[in-house]
N, C-alpha and C positions, 0 to 999 in steps of 0.2 A: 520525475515525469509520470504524468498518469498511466496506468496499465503496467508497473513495475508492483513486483513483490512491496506488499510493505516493511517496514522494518521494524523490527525488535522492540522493547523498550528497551536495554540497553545500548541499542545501536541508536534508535529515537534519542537518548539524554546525551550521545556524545554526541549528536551533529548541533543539538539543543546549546550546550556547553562552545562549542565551536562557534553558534553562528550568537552569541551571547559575547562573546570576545571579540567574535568582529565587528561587530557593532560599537561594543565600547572602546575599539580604538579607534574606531573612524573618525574622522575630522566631521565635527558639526555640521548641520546643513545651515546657510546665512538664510534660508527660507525652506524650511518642513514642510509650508503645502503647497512648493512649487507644483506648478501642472508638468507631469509627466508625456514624452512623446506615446501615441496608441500605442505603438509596438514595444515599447519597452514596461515589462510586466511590473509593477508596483503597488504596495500596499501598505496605507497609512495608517495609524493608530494608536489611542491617548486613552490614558485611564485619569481622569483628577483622583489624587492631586501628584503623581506619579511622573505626568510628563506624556511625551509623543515619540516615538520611532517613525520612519519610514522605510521598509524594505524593496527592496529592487534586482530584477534580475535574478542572479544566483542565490541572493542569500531568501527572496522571495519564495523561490522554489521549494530550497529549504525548508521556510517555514511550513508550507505547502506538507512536504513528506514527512513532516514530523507530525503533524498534526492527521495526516492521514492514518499516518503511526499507534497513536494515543487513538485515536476512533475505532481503532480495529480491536485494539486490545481492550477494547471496553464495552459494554453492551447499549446500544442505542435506546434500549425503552429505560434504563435509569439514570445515561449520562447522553445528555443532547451533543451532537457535534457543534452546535451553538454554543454550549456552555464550558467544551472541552476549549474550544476557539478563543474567547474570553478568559481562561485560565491561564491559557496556556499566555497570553499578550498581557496578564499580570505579572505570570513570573518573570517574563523578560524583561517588563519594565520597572520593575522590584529591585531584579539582581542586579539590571546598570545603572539605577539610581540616579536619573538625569538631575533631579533638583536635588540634591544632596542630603535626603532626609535621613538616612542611616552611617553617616560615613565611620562614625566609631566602628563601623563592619568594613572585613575588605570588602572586594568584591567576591572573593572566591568562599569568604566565609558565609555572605546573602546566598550566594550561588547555591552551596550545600543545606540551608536551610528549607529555600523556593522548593528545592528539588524534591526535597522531601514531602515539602507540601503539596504540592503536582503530584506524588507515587501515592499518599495519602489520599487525594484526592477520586483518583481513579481505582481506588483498589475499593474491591467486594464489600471486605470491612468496615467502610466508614457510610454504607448505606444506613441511613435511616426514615422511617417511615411517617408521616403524617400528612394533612387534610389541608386544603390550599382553598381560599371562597376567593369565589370573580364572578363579578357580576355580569347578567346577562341580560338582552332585552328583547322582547317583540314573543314574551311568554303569556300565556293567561293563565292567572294566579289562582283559582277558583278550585283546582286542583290537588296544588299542591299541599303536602310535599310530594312529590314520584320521584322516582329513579329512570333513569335508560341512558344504556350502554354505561351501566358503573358510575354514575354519576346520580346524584342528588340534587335535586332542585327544590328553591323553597323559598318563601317570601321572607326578605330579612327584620325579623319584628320586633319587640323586646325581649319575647320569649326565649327567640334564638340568642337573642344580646345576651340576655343573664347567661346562658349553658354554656356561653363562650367565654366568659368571664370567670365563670366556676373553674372552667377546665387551665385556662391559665393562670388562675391566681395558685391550682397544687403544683402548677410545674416547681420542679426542683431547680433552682434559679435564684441568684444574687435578687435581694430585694427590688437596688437600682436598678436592673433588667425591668423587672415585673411593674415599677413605677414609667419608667421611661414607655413601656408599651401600654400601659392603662392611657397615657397620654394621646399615643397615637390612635388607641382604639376610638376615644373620644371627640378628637378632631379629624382625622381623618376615616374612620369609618361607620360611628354612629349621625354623626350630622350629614351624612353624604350618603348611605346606602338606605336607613331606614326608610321602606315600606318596599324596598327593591327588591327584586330577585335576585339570587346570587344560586351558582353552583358550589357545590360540595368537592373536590376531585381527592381522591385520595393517590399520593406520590409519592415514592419510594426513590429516595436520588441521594446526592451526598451532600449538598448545602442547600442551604434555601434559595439560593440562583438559582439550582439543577432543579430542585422540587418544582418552581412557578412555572419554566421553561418547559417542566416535562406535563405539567397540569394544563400549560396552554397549549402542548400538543393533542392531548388527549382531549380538552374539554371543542376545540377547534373541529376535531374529529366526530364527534356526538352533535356539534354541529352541523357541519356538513349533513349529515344524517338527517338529520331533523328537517333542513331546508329540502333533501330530497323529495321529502311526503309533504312539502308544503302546498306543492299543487296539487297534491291528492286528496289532501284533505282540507285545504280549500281554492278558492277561485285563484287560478295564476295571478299569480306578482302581488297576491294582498296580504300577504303572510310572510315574515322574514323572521328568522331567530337570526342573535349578533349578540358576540362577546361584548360588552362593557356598554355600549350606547345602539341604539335603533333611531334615528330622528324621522320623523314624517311633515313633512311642510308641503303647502301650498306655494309655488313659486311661476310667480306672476309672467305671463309671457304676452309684451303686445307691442302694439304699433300702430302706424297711421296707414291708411289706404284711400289713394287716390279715386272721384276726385273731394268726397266731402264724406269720410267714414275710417272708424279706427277698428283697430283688432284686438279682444283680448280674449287670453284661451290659455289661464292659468291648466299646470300640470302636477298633479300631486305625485310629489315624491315620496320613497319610503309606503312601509306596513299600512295597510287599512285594518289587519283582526290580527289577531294576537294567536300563535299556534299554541295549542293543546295536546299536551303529553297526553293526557289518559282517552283521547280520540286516537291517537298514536297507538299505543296500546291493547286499547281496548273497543274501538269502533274501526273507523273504516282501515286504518294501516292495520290494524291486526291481519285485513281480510287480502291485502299486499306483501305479505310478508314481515312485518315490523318485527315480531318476537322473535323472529331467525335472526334479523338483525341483532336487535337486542341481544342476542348470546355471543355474538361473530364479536361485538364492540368489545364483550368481558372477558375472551379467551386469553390468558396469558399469553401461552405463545402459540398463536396463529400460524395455521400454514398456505403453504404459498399459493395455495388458491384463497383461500377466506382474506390475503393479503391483497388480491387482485379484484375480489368485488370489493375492500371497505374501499379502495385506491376509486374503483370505477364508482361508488357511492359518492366517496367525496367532492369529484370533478362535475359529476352532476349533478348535486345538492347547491356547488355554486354557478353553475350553469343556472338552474332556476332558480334562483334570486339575483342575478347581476339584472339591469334593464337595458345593455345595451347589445343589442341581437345578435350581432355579428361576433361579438365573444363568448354571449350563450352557446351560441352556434359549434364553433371550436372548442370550447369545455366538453360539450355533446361529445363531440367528435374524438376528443382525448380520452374521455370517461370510456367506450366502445375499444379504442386500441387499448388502453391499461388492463380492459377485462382478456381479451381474444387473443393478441398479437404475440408473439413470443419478442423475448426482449432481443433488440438485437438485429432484428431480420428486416431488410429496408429489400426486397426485393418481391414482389407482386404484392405489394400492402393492399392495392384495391380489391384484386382478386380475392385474397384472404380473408380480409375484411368481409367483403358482403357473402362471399358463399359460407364463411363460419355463422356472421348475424342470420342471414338465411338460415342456415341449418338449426339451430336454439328456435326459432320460431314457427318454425313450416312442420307440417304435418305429411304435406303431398307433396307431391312433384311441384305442380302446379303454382301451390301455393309457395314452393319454394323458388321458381325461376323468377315468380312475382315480387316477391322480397328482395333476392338478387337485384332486380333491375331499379327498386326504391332505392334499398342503399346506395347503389352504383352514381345512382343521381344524386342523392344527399351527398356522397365524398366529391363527386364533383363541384358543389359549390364548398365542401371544407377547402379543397386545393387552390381555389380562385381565393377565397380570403386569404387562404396561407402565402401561397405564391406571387398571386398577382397582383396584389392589394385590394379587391374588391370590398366591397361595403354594403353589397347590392342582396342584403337577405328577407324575406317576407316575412309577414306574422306565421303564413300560413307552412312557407318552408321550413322554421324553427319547431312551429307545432309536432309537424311529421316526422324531426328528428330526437324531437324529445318524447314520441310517442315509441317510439323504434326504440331506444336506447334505454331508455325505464324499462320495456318490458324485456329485449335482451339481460338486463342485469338483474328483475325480479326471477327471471327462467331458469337463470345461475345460481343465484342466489337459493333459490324457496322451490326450486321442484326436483324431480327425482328426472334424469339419473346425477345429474349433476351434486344434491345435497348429499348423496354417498360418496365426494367423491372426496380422498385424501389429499391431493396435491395438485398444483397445473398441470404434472407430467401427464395425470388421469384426464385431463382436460384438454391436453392436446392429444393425445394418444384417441379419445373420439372424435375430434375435428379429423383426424386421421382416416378414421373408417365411414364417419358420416360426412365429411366436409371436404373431401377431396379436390384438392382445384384444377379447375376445369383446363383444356388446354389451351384455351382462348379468350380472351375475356368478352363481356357483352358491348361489343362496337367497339370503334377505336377512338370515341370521347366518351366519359364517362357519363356526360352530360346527357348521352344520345343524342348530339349536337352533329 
């Protein structure tokens, strides 16, 4: 059950061992992807050419705390809980062997081998280090190569092609290996990337599952970032960076109108400019804070304030670039609670909210009761979207909450006192002295309604 101690690895392998035996004496299912009733907790899952399990109920759970088990005792920036999750529903489906590919093994003899491969897996030891390229799009290449936030960006050309080729034709590696990837490098990534952009991410994990997973968390991350400055450093919504693909079309919107007249009022979707790392840089995001950025993205281990702005960076980087308002809207509004809120605390969130966003901006009084009463209004149409189902947000409402919410997180981010500050505790510990909440809040609708 959630909010229980986790367990051991020891205690992890024996419930592992237990719920591995009970599966494989269970009587077959005559249908694996029967629809389960809501209430009864269930979780299906197939590896080719391995076969499928279904878990249910108790032994669900199980999985559940074993796997919470294995994430505890492993470090999250070199082992994903994605890839522990995936490891872990190989060994299972390894050791009972649904199609019968290893039966010269018992079961208990797979069992000790998995196991070992699983302890392997997650131990310190079998970390190792290299460079993962994914491509990226809606970059100007003019640039490159640049860096930010630890990553490398740079147009994939033959230049790159030969140093890439250098580098793995010395790897130490059976010929076969080294031919079989020449193969791949040629169909699948010189005919399909050349003249593209691709990142660089350097990954430290324990298989090349872990490496890409951990590469597409971090490079997703610098992301985000990037799309945060994109209305900064250019016109809203005409600039989007995207992992792997950016498409931009024209898509036609019309129809007929009564009594002798049609309508057509195509909408371009997708990037119109292409964003610029070394504007980022070295032009106007410099003059926003980008280079603070830039070093918060490289910090090995971040603390838990630099973890609450990239968090509030992130959800507003895709706040501005989704097109659809009323979930910019809520990104906004989520970005604002990850930086301020303590985790945890559901009780005067509004009050909280706007007299802390208040206090990071306000200078005076004044200008602080006035900030107050903005936010007050803005969280009032986050509440009607979240609660009520509303749908009803302006150009000009979303402007105002992404004008508020950028500059609460640059304030955090890139000015003083806050850049001295070592932790959230420091960060709430002044909402403490400066952001005290009021005993009343401003009216009894947020709306001022």
């Amino acid at each position: 059950m959630r909010g229980q101690k986790p367990l051991n690895l020891d205690q992890a392998l024996k419930e592992l061992k237990d719920l591995i035996y009970a599966i494989h004496k269970a009587p077959a299912s005559d249908d694996p992807l029967r629809a389960t009733p809501i209430e009864e907790p269930s979780f299906y899952f197939s590896i080719s050419p391995y076969g499928g399990v279904e878990l249910t109920n108790e032994d669900f759970r199980k999985y559940r705390r074993i796997l919470d088990a294995l994430c505890a005792i492993t470090s999250r920036t070199v082992i994903s809980r994605k890839a522990i999750d995936k490891k872990l529903q190989a060994v299972i489906l390894k050791t009972i062997d649904i199609n019968a590919r290893e039966v010269e093994r018992s079961i208990e003899k797979r069992r000790k081998s998995f196991f070992r491969e699983l302890q392997d897996y997650i131990s310190p030891a079998s970390l190792r280090s290299g460079t993962i390229h994914i491509r990226v799009a809606g970059l100007d290449a003019s640039a490159l190569p640049m860096s930010f936030g630890g990553i490398t960006f740079r147009v994939f050309n033959h230049t790159v092609l030969e140093e890439h080729k250098r580098q793995y034709e010395n790897l130490e590696t059976r010929e076969e290996y080294k031919k079989l990837y020449r193969t791949l490098i040629k169909e699948d990534v010189e005919d399909k990337l050349m003249g593209d952009i691709i990142a660089i991410v350097p990954a430290i994990a324990t298989d090349n599952e872990a490496r890409v997973l951990q590469a597409l968390v971090k490079l997703g991350t610098v992301v985000d970032a990037m799309n945060f400055y994109s209305d900064i450093l250019h016109h809203p919504g005409w600039a989007r960076v995207a992992i792997f693909s950016n498409n931009t079309t024209l898509e036609p919107i019309f129809g007929l109108v009564d009594p002798a007249s049609y309508s057509y009022n195509p909408r371009r979707v997708g990037p119109q400019e292409e964003f610029s790392i070394k504007q980022l840089l070295e032009g106007r995001g410099k003059e926003v804070g980008s280079n603070r950025l830039d070093t918060l993205l490289q910090e090995a281990n971040p603390n838990s304030l630099s973890e609450r702005i990239i968090a509030a960076i992130r959800w507003s980087g895709r706040a501005t670039v989704t097109e659809k308002l009323e979930e910019a809207f809520l990104l906004y509004a989520i970005a604002l609670e990850s930086l301020i809120m303590e985790k945890g605390k559901t009780d005067q969130v509004v009050q909280r909210l706007t007299t802390r966003g208040a206090a990071i901006l306000s200078l005076k009084a004044e200008d602080t009761k006035n900030n107050r009463k903005e936010l007050s209004y803005l969280y009032g149409i986050r509440s009607r979207i979240a609660h009520e189902g509303s749908f009803e947000v302006s150009d000009a409402d979303l402007r105002v909450m992404r004008n508020y919410t950028k500059e609460i997180i640059y304030r955090v981010m890139a000015k003083e006192p806050f850049v001295s500050m070592q932790n959230e505790e420091e960060l709430f510990a002044w909402f403490g002295v400066n952001a005290p909440i009021p005993d009343s809040s401003i009216g009894s609708d947020p709306l001022g309604q």
